[in-house]
N, C-alpha and C positions, 0 to 999 in steps of 0.2 A: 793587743800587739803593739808592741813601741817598733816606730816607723825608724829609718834610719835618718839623720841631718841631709838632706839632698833639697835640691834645689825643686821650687814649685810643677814644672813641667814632668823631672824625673818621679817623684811622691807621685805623680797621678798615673806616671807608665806601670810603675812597680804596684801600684794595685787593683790597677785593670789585669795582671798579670797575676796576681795573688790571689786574685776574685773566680779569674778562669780555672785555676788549678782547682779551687775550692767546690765552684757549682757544677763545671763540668761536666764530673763523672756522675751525679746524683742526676741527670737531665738527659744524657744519652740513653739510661736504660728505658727510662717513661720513653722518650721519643720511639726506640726499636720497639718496642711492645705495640707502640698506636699502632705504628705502621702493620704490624702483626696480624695486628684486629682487623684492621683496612680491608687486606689481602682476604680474609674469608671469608666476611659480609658478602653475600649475594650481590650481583648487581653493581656494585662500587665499583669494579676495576672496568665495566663499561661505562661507568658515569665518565669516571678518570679521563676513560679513552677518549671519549666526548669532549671532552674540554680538553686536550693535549692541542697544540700548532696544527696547525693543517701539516702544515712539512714536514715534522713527526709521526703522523699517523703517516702517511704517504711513502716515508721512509719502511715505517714498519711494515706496511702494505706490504712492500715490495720484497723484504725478509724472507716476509710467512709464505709470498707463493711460490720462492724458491725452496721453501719444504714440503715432500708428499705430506698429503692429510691421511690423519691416523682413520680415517671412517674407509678412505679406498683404498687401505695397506690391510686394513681388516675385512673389506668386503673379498678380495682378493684372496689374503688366507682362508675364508671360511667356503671359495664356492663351491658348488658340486664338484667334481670328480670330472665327471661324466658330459659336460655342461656343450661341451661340442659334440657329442654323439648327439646330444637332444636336439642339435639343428642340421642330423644328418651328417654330422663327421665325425670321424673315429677319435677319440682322444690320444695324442703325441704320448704321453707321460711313458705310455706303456705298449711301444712300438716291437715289442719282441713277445708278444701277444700274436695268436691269429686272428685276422678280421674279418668279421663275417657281417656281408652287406645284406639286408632285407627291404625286399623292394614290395609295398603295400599298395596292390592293382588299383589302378584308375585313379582318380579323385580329381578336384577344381570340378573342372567344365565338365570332366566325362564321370557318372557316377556307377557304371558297369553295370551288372545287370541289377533291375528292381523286382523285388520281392513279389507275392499277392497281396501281401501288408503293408507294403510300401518301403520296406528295408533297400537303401542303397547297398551295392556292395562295396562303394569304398568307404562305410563306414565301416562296416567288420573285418574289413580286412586292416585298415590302420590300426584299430583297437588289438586286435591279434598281434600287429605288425609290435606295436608298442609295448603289449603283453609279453613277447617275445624277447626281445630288445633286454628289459628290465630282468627276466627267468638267468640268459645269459649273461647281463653284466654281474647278478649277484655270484656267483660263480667266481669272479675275479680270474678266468681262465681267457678271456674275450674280448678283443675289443669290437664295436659294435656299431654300424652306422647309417642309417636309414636313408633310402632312394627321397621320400618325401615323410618329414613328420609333421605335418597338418595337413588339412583341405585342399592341398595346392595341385594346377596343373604339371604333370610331367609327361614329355613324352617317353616314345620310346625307346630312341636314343639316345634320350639323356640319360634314360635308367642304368641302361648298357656300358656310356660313358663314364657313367659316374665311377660304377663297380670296377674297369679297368683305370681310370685316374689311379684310384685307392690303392691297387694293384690287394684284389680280395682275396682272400683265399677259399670261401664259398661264398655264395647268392642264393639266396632264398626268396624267391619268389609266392606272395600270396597272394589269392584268387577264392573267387566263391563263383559255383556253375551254372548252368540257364539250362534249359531245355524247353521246345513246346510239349513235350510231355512229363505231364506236373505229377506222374508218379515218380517218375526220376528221381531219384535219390544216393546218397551215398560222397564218400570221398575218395580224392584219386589224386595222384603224383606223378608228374611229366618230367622227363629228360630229354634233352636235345636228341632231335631225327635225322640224319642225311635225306631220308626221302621222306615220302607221308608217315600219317599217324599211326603208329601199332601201340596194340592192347593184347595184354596177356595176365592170363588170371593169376590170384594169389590168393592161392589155397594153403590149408598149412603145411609147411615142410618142403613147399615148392621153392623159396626165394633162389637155393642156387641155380635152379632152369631159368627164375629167371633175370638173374646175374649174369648167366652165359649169353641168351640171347642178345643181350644189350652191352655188355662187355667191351666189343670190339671199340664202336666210336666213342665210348667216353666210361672209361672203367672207375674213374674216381665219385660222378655223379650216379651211376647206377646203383654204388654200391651204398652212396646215401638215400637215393629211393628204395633201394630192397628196408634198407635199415628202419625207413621211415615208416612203410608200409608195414612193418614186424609192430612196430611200437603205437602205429595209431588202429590197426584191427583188434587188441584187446579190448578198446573202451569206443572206438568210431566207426559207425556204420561207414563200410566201405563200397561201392559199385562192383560191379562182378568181374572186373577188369581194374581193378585200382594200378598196375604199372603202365603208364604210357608214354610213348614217347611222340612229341614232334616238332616239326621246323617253326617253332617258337621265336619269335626276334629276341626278345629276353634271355632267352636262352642262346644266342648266336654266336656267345666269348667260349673259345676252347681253353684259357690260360685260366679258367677258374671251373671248378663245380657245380655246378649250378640243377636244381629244383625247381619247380612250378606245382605248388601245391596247392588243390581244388577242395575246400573246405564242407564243402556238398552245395547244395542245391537251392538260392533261396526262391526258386519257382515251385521249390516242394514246399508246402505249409510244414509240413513235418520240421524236415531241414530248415526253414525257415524260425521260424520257434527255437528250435537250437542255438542256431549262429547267434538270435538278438543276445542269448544268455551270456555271462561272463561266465560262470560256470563251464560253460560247457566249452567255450573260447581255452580254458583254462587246460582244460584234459588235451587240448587239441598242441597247444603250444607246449605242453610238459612231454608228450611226445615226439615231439620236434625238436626239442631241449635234447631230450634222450639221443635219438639220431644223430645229430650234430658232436656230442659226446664220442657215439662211437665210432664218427668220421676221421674227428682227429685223435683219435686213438690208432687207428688203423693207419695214420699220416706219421703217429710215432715211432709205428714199427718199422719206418723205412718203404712202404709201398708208396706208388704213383701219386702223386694229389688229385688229377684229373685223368 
């Protein structure tokens, strides 16, 4: 290349300039490639971060914690459904749903009655309670939320409270029976009493005598004890008296329908034996499924709720 006539200073601007144009472009793509490679080495871009200013990192600190993190945008998407019934509250999502409260007897401090074998009852009644719970939420017709879902002390206002907070549309009360006479056996279903306890058999083909008797103070609960007592005498040994009613405190709310269902006996070895089983926890609850079914079926034709 012949240089132009120019003076010493200028000859050295013009080929520091001649020199740029030339190596330039050959130098920038090697350089974008390093960087390339940099970026998806393992480990490198924390080495990086490690040796950036302190002020830099500190800056960016402050970036990154004005963005949610993708692990609790995804923990979020992925949770249950359900995940507030599991701690005893109804799920919001799906508020034009009926809700139905299940209050599982005793537990904490008070274990209700024990077995010959040693069976607490508020262990089987939770396990039912839970068993329950899960029958009706796959359904997707329900929403669903339990008095107590562990171990926990409640009393008996709180149960009662709880159910009208929620504003319920049933209550389902579960129980397992005692007696000192350890033939005693069978299941049986309570609705609120104005005065003491009455018991009246259910034989077959009796339920509308006794629908009528019990009718007057609470025709929407009666009609899910007849129901219940229909669906748990094909497969559950029942007492000779399985409809009863009486001045139950869990039962105290007139603005819901509400059950108190007695699982049998675990002072009977028989009933006892039973209740430990899931099995047979299972026939008990798919009965109670059923009932519930045709509670609010009977709420769609336009009759009374309670």
């Amino acid at each position: 290349m012949v240089l132009p006539n120019m003076g010493g200073i200028r000859r050295r601007i013009f080929r520091l300039a001649v020199l740029s144009l030339l190596v330039g472009p050959l130098i920038a793509p090697q350089v974008s490639t390093a960087y390339a490679r940099t970026a998806k080495q393992p480990g490198v871009a924390k080495t990086q971060a490690k040796s950036a200013p302190a002020q830099h990192r500190t800056q960016v600190g402050k970036l990154a914690s004005k963005r949610p993190h993708k692990a609790i945008s995804q923990a979020r998407r992925t949770a249950p459904k359900h995940v507030a019934a599991r701690k005893g509250q109804p799920s919001a999502h799906s508020a034009d749903r009926p809700l139905v409260v299940i209050d599982p007897g005793h537990g904490g401090r008070d274990p209700g009655a024990i077995g010959a074998s040693g069976t607490r009852e508020k262990t089987i009644t939770l396990a039912t309670a839970l068993e329950l719970r899960r029958q009706l939420l796959s359904t997707g017709r329900y929403r669903v939320a339990l008095t107590r879902g562990d171990d926990s002390t409640v009393s008996l206002d709180q149960r009662l409270a709880f159910a009208r907070a929620q504003d319920a549309d049933l209550f389902i009360a579960i129980h397992a029976d005692a007696s000192p006479d350890r033939s005693a056996r069978g299941a049986s279903v309570y609705v609120r009493s104005r005065s003491g306890t009455t018991r009246l058999p259910a034989s077959k083909g009796n339920s509308t005598r006794i629908a009528s008797a019990l009718a007057t103070p609470d025709p929407g609960s009666t009609f899910l004890q007849t129901s219940m007592i229909e669906q748990l005498e094909d497969d559950v040994r029942m007492v000779a008296t399985p409809a009863r009613s009486a001045r139950l405190h869990v039962l105290a709310s007139r603005s819901m329908a509400s059950v108190l269902l007695e699982m049998g006996f675990v002072s009977n070895r028989q009933d006892e034996a039973l209740l430990r089983k899931s099995s047979h926890r299972g026939v008990i609850v798919r009965a109670v499924k059923d009932a519930i079914d045709d509670y609010f079926a009977r709420v769609q034709q336009g009759r009374p709720r309670t």
